[in-house]
N, C-alpha and C positions, 0 to 999 in steps of 0.2 A: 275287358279288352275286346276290342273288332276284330273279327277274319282280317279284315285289312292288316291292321295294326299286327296280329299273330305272323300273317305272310310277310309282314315287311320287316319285322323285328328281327333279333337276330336268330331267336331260338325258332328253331321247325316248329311248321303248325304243327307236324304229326306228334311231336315230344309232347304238345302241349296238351293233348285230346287223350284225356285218362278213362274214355268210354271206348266205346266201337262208334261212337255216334255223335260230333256235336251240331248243336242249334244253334245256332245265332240267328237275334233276332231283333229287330228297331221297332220302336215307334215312330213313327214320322213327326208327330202332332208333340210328345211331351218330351221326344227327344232321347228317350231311353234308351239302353241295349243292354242286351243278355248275351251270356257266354252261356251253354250247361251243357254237360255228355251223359250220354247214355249207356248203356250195355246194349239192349235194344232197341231195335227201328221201331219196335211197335210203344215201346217207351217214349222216343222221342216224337213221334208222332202225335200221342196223346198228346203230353205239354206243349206241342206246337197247334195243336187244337185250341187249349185253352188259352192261351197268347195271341192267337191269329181274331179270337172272339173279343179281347181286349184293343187290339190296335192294330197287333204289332205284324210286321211284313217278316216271314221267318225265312231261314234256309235251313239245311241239314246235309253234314257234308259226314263221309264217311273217311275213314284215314287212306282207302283205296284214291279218292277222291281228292284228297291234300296232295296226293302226292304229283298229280298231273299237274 
């Protein structure tokens, strides 16, 4: 499921982010996307390393951040 998709549905993003931290992330090119939370930023960071080296254009939003 997209950010988008999480904000526009009915259930709160913030219900939906079971970390401190999710990533979402697209490939442009094969059209993928990922949903994944973290505990930590230094967590999510890593795997948005190894994603951003695959393709993929990442975000990382914090549930401070859902909620604006």
């Amino acid at each position: 499921m997209s950010l988008i998709e999480l904000i526009q549905g009915s259930a709160s993003p913030i219900a939906s982010v079971r970390g401190q931290y999710l990533l979402q992330g697209h490939h442009p090119v094969a059209g993928n996307s990922v949903a994944e939370s973290f505990m930590s930023f230094k967590s999510a960071v890593i795997r948005a390393s190894e994603l951003i080296k695959t393709g993929y254009a990442i975000e990382i939003w914090s549930p401070t951040s859902l909620e604006s």
